[in-house]
Each structure stands twice: as structure tokens, then as C-alpha cells.
C-alpha positions as CSV (number, residue, x, y, z in Angstrom):
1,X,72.9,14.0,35.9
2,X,70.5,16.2,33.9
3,X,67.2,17.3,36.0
4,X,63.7,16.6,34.5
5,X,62.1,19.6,34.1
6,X,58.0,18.7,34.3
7,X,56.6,21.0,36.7
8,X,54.7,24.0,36.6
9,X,54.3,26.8,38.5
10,X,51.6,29.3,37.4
11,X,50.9,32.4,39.8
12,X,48.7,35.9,38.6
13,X,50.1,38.8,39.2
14,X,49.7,42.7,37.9
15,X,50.3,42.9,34.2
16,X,52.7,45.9,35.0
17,X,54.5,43.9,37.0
18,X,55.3,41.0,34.6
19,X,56.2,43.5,31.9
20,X,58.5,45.8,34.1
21,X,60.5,42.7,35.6
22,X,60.3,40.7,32.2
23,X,61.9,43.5,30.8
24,X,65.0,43.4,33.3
25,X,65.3,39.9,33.2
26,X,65.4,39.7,29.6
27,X,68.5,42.5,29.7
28,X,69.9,40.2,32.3
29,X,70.3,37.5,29.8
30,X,67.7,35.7,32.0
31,X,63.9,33.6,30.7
32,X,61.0,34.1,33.5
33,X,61.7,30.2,33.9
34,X,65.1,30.2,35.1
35,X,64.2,33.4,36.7
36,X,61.5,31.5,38.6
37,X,64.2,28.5,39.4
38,X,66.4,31.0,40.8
39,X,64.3,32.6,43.4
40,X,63.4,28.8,44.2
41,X,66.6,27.1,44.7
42,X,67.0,30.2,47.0
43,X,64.4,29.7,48.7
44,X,65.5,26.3,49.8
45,X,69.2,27.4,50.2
46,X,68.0,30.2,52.6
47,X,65.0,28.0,53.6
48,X,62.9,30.8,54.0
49,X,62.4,34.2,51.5
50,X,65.7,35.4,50.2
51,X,65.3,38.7,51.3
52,X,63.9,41.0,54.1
53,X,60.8,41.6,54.5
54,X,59.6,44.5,56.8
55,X,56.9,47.6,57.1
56,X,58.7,50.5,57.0
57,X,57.4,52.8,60.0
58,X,56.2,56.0,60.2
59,X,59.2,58.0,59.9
60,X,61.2,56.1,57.3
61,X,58.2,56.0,55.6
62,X,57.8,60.0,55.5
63,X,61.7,60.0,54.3
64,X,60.9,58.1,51.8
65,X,58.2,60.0,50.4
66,X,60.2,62.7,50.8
67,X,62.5,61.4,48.6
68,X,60.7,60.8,46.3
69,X,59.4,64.1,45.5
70,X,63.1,65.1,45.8
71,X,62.8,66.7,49.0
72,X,64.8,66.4,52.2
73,X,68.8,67.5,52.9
74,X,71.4,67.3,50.7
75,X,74.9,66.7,52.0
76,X,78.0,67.9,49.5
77,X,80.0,65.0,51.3
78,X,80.0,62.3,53.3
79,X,81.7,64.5,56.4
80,X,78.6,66.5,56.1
81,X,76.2,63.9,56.7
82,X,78.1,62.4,59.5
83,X,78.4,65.9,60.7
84,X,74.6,66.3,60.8
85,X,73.8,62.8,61.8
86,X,76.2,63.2,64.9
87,X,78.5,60.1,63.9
């Protein structure tokens, strides 16, 4: 049975934003309104946020800086990390 689509959902949010993530969901094949209906019926199948939400702390938030500005070790392998991380 075909769902009546009537409601609206209106939210403001940065203009750079929208036009960032319209631009992936348009390469995804996806409108902002079924985009929108996604994260909903998410919502309710997770009954919460679909995703993790967190405050990165202190130090993950200096690595990721880091980064960033393309600083920070290099590994030529995963061996080499492990090796360096003691795993």
C-alpha cells in the first residue's frame, strides 16, 4: 500500500553545508527528500541517531590536526605500525 507523502520537514542549516551534501547526494542518485526519509526511517529502526556521536579528546584531537596538515608518522606497512604501536 502506497504511503501518503504530506508532511514537511523544514530545518536551516549553513548554506555550505546544503551545497556540499546536495552535491553528493545528487552523485548518489539520491533527492534531499528521500535523503531526509532515509536518515528518518533510521532513526526509528535504530530508535536513536544512526551513528556515534562523541567529542574527540585532547590527544585524538591533536592527531587529527596533525593530520591534517599532513604531519605525523608514516608507516611503509602494516608490520610497521603494529611494530611501533606494540601489537
Amino acid at each position: 500500500m502506497p504511503t501518503s507523502k504530506t508532511a514537511t520537514a523544514r530545518a536551516l542549516i549553513d548554506p555550505e553545508v546544503k551545497k556540499q551534501a546536495e552535491a553528493i547526494l545528487k552523485e548518489m542518485g539520491l533527492s534531499v527528500s528521500k535523503s531526509f526519509e532515509l536518515f528518518y526511517r533510521q532513526v526509528i529502526a535504530q530508535k536513536g541517531i544512526p551513528f556515534e556521536l562523541q567529542i574527540p579528546n585532547e590527544k585524538t584531537m591533536k592527531a587529527i590536526t596533525n593530520s591534517r596538515e599532513g604531519k605525523g608518522k608514516t608507516f611503509a606497512s602494516p608490520d610497521e605500525l603494529f611494530e611501533d604501536t606494540g601489537i
